[in-house]
N, CA, C and O of each residue as an XYZ file, in Angstrom:
572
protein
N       4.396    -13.083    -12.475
C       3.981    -11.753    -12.869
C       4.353    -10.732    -11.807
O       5.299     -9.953    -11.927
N       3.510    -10.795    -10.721
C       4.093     -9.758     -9.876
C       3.505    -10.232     -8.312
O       2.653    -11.120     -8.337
N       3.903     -9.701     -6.977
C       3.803    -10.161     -6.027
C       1.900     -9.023     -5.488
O       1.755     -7.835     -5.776
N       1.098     -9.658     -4.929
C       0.285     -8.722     -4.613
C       0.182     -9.040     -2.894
O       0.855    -10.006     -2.534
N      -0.348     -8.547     -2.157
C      -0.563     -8.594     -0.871
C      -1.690     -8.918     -0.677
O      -2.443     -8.379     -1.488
N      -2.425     -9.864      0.364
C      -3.641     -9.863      0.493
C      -3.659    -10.139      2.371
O      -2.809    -10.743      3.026
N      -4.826     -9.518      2.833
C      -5.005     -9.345      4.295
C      -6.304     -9.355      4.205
O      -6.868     -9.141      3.132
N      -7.085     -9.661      5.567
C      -8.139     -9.766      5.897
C      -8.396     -9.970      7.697
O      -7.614    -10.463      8.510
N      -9.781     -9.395      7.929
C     -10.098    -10.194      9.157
C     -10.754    -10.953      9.677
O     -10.815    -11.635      8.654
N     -11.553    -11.705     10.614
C     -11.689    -12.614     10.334
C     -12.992    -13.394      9.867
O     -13.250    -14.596      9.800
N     -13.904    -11.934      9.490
C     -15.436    -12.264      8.588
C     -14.587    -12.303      7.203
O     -14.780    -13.488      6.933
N     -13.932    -11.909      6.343
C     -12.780    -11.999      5.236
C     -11.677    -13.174      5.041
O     -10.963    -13.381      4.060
N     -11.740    -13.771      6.081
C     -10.309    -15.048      6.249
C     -10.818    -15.948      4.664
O     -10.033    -16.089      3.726
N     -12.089    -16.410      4.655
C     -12.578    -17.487      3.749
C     -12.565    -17.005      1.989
O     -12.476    -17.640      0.939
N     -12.672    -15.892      2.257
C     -12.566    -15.255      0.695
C     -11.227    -15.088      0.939
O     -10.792    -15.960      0.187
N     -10.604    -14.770      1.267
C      -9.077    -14.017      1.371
C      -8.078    -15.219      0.568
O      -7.293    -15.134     -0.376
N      -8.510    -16.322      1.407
C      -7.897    -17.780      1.123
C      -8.069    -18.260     -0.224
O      -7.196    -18.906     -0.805
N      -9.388    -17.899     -0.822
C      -9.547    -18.289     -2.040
C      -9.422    -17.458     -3.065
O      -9.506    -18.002     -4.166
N      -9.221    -16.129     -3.052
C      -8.328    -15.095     -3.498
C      -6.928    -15.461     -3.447
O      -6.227    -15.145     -4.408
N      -6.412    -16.088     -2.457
C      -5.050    -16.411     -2.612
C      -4.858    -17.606     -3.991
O      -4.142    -17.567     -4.992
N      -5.593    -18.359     -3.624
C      -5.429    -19.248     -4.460
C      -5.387    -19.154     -6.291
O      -4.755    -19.771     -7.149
N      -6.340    -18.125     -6.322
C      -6.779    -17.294     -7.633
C      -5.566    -16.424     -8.602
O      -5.276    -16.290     -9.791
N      -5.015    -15.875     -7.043
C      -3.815    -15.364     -8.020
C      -2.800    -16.133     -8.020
O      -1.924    -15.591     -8.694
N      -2.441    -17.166     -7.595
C      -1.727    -17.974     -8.235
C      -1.916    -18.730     -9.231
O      -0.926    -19.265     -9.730
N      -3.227    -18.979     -9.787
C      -3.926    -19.129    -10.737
C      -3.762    -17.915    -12.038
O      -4.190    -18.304    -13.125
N      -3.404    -17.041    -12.015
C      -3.399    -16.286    -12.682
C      -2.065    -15.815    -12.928
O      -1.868    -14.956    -13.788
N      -1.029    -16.360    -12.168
C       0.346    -16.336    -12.199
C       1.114    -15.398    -11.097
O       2.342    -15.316    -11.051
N       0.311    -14.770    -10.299
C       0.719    -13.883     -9.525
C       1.809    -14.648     -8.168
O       1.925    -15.868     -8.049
N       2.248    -14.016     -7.602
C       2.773    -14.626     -6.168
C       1.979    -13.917     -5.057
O       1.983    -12.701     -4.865
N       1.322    -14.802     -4.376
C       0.750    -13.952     -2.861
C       1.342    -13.631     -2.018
O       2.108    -14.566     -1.782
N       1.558    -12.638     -1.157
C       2.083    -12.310      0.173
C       0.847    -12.241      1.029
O       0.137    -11.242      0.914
N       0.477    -13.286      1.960
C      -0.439    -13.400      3.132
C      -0.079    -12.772      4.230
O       0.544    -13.322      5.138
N      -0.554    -11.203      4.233
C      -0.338    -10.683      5.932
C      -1.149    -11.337      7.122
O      -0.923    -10.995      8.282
N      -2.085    -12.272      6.805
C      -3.111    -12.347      7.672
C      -4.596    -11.677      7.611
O      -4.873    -10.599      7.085
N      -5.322    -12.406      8.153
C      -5.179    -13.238      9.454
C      -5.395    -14.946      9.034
O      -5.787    -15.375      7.948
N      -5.133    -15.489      9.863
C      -4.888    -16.597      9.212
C      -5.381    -17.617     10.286
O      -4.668    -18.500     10.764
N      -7.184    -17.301     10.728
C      -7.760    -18.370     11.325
C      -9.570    -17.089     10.980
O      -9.591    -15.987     10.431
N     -10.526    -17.734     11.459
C     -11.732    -17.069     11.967
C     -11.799    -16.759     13.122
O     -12.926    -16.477     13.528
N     -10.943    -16.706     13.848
C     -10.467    -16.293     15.398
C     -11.234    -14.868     15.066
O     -11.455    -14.579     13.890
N     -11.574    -14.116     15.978
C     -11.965    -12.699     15.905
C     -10.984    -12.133     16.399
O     -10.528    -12.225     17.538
N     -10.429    -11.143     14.967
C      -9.203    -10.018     15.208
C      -9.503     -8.201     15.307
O     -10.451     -7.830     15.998
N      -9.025     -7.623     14.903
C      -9.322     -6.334     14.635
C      -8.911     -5.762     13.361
O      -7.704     -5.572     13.211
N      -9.918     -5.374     12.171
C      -9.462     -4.908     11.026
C      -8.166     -3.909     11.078
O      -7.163     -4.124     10.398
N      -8.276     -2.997     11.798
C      -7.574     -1.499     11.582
C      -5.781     -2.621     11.823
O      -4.881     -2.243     11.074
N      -5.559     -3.372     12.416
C      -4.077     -4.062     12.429
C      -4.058     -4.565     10.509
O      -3.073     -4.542      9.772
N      -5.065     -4.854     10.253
C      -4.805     -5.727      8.703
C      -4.649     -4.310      7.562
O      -3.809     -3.788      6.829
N      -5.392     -4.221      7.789
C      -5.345     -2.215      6.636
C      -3.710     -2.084      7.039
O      -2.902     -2.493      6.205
N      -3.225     -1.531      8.281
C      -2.389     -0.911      8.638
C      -0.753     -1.855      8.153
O       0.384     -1.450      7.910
N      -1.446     -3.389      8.187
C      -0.199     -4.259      7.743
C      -0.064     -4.721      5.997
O       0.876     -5.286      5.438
N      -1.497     -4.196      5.369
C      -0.966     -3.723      4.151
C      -0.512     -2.193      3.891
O       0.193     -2.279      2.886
N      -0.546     -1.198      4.179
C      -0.418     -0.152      4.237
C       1.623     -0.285      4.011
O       2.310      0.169      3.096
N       2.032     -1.046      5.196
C       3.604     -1.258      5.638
C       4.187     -2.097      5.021
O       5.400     -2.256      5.158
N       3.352     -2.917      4.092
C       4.004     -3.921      3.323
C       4.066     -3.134      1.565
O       4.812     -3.460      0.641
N       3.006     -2.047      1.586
C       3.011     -1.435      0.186
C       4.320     -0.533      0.401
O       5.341     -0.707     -0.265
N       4.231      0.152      1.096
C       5.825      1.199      1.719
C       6.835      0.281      1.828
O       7.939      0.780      2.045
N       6.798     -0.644      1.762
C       8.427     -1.265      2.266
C       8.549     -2.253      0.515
O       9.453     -3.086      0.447
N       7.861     -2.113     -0.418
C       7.522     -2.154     -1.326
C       7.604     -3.829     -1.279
O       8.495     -4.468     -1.839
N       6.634     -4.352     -0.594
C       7.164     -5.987     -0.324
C       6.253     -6.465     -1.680
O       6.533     -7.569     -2.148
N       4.925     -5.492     -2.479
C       4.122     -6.118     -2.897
C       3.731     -4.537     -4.155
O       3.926     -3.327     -4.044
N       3.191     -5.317     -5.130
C       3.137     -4.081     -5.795
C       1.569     -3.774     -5.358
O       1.158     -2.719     -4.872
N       1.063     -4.552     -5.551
C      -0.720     -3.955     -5.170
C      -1.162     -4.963     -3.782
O      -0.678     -5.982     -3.289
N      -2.187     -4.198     -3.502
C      -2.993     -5.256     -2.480
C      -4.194     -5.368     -2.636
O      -4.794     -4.726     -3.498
N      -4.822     -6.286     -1.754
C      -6.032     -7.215     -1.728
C      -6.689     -7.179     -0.159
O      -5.926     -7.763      0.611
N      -7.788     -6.700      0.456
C      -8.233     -6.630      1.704
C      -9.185     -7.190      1.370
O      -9.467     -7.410      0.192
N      -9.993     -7.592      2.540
C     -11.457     -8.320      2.470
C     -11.449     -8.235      4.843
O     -10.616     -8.386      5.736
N     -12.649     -7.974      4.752
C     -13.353     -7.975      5.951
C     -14.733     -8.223      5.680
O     -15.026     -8.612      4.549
N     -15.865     -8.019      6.763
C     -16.978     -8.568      6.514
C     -18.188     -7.867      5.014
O     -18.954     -8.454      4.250
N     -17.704     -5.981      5.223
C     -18.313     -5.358      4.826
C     -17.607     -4.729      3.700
O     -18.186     -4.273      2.714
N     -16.082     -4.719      3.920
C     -15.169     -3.685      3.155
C     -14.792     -2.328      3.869
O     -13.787     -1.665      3.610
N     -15.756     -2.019      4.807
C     -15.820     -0.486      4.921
C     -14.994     -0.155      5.973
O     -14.465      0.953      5.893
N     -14.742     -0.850      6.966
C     -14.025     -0.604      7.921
C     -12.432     -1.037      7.471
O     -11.571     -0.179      7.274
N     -12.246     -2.115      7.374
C     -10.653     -2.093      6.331
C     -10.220     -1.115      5.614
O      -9.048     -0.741      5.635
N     -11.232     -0.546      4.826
C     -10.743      0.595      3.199
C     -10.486      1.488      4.290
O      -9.340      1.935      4.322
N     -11.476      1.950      5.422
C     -11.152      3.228      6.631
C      -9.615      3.279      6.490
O      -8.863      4.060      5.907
N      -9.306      1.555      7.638
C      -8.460      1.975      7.912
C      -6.909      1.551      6.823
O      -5.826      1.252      7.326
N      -7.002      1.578      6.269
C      -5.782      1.141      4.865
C      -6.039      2.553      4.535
O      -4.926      3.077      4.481
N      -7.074      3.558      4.252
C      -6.966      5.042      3.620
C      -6.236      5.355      4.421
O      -5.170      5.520      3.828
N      -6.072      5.603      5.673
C      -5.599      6.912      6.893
C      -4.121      6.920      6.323
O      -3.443      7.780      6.885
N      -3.454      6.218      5.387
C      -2.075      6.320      5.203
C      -1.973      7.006      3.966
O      -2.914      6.616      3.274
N      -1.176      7.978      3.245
C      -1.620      8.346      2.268
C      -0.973      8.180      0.882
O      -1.019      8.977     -0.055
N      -0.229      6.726      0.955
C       0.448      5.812     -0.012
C      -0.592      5.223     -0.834
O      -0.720      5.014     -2.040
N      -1.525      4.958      0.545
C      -2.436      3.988     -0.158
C      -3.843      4.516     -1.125
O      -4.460      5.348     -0.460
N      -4.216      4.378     -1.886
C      -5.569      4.235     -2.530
C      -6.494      2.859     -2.337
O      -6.991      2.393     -3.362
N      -6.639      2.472     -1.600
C      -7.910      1.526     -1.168
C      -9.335      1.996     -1.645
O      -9.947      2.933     -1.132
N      -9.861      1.094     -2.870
C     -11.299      1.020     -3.449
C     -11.914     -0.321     -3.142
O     -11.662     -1.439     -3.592
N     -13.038      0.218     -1.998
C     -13.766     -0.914     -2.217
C     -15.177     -0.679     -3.193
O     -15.886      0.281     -3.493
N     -15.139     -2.096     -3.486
C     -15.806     -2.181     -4.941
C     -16.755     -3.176     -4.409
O     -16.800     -3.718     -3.304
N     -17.468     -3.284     -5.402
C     -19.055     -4.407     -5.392
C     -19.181     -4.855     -6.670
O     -20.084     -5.684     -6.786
N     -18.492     -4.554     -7.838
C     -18.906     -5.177     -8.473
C     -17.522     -4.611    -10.248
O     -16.783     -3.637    -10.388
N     -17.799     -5.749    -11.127
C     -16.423     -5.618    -11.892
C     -16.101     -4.276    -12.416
O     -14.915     -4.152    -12.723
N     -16.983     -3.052    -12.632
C     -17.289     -1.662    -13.445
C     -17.001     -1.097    -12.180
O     -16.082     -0.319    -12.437
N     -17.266     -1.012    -10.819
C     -15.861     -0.460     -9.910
C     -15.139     -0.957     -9.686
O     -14.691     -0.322     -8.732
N     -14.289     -2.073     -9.881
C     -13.257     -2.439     -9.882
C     -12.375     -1.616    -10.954
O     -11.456     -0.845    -10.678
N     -12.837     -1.936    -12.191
C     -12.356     -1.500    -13.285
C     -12.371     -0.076    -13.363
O     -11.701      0.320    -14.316
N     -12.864      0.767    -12.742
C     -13.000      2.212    -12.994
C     -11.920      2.752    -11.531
O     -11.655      3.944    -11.376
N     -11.507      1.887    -10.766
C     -11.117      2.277     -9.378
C      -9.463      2.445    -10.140
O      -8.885      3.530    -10.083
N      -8.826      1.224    -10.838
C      -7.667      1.424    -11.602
C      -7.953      2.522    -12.696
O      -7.185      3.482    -12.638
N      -8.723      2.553    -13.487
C      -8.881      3.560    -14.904
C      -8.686      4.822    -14.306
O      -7.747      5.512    -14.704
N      -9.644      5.346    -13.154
C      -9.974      6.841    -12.928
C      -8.645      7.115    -11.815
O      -7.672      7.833    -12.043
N      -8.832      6.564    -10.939
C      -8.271      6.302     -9.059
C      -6.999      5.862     -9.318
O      -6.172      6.379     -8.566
N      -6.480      4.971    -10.241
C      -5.157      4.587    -10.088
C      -5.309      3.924     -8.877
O      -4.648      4.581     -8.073
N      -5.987      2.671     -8.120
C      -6.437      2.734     -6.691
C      -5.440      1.418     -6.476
O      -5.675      0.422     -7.161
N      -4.280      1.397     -5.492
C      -3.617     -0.004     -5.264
C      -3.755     -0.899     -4.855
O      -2.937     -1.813     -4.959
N      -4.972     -0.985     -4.162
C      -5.516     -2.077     -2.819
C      -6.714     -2.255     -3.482
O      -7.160     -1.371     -4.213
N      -7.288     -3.317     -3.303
C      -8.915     -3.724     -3.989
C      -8.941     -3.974     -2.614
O      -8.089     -4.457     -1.868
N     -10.544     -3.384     -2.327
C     -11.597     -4.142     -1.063
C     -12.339     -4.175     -1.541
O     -12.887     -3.575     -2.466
N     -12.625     -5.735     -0.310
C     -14.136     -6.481     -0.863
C     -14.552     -6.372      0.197
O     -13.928     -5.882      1.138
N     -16.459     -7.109      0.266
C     -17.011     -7.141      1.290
C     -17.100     -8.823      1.573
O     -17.271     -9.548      0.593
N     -17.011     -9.286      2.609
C     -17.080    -11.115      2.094
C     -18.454    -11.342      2.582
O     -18.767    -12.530      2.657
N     -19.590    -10.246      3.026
C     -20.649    -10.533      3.380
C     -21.571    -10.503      1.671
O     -22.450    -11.194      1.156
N     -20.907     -9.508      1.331
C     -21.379     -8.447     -0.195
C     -21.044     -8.976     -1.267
O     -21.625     -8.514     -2.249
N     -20.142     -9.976     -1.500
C     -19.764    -10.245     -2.565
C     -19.789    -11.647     -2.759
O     -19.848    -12.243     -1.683
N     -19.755    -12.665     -4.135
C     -19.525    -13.880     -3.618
C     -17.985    -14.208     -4.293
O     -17.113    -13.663     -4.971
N     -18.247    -15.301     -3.714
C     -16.559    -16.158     -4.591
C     -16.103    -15.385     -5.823
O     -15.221    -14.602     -6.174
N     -17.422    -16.168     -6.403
C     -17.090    -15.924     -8.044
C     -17.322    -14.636     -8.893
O     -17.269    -14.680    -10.122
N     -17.621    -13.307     -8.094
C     -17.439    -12.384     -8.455
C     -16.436    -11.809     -8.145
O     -15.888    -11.090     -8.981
N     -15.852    -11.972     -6.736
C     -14.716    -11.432     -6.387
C     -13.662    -11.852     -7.126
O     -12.817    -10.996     -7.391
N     -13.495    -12.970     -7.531
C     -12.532    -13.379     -8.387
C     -12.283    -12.804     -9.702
O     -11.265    -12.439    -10.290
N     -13.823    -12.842    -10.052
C     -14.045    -11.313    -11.506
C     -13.238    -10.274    -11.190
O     -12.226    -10.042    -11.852
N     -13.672     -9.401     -9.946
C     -13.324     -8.446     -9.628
C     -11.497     -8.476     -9.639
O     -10.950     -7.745    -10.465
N     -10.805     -9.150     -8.905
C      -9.298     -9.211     -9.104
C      -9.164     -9.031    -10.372
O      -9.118     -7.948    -10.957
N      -9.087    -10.253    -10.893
C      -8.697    -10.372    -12.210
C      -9.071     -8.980    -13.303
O      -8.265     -8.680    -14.184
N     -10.188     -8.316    -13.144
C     -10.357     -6.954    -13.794
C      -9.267     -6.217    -13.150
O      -8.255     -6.085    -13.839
N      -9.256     -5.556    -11.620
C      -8.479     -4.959    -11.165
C      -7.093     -5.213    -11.548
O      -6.809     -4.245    -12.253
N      -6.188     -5.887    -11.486
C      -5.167     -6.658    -11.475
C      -4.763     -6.332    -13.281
O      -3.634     -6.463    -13.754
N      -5.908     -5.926    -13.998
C      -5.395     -6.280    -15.520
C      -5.753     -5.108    -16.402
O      -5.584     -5.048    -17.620
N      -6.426     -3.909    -15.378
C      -6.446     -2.956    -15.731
C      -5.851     -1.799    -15.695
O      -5.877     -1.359    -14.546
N      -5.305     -1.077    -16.461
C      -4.282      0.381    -16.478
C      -4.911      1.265    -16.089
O      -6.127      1.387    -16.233
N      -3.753      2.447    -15.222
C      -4.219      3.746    -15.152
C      -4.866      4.493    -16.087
O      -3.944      4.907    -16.790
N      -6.113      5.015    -16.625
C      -5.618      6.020    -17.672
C      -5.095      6.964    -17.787
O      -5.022      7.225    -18.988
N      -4.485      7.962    -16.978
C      -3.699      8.836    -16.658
C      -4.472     10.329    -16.904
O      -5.602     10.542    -16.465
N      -3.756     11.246    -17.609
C      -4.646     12.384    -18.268
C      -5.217     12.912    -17.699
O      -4.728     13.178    -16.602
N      -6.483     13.393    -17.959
C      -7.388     14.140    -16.730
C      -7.345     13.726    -15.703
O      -7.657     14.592    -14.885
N      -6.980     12.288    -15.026
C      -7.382     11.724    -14.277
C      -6.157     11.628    -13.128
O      -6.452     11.209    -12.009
N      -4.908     11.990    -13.403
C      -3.767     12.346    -12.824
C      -3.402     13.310    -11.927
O      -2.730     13.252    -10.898
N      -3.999     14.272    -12.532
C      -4.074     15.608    -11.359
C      -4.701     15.310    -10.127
O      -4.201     15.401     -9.006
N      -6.331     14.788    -10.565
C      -6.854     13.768     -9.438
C      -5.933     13.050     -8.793
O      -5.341     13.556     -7.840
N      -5.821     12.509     -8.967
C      -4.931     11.292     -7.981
C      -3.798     11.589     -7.196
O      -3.435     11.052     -6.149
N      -3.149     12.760     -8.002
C      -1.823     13.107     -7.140
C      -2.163     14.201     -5.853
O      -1.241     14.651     -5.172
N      -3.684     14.593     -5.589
C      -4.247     15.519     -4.870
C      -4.507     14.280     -3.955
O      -4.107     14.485     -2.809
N      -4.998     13.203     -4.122
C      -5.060     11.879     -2.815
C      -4.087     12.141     -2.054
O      -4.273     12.344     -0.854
N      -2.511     12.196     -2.782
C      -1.648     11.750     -1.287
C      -0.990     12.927     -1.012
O       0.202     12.799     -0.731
N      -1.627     14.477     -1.019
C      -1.159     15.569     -0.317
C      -1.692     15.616      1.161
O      -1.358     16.535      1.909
């Protein structure tokens, strides 16, 4: 189907991994930026290495996970390619593509479990822009 990106640090490594696994389950191909132990890293390198992998168009969407979400989405926003939504649950997931057009899903891996996050992709991942009213919005994100 299509290639997505997924990164994390290293409160996120354990969901990240099984997110990987999911979209290959679902037919996708993963691109793993990392990190790729529970070693303690620094989020703002993982945001910033999906951020460079969406621009160099290695991946059509991405996938973050850290402990909380909040510090990743920080730093993956500061670029202004990206739309990073972190979500909690499948009705923001699903409204982050509908309204946001949003390319990056964040999770929290403290906040969320397995088997919702996996909900959550699979909504994200299978849901359309709606465009329309919701376009003008979005194209005001990356001014």
């Amino acid at each position: 189907m299509s290639i997505i990106a997924l990164a994390s640090d290293h409160a996120g490594y354990a969901l990240k991994e099984a997110l990987k696994q999911h979209l290959v389950t679902l037919g996708h191909t993963p691109l793993d930026l990392g990190t790729n132990s529970e070693d303690s890293v620094d989020y703002p390198d993982f945001g910033n290495a999906m951020a460079a992998a969406l621009k160099a168009n290695k991946a059509e969407q991405g996938i973050l996970v850290c402990g909380s979400g909040i510090g990743i989405s920080i730093a993956a926003n500061r670029h202004p390619h990206i739309r990073a939504a972190l979500c909690h649950n499948e009705e923001t997931a699903k409204l982050s593509r509908e309204h946001n057009d949003a390319n990056v899903l964040v999770m929290g891996a403290r906040i969320v479990s397995e088997d919702l996050a996996k909900t959550m992709l699979k909504t994200f991942l299978t849901t359309q822009f709606a465009g329309g009213r919701h376009a003008g919005r979005v194209a005001k994100l990356s001014c």
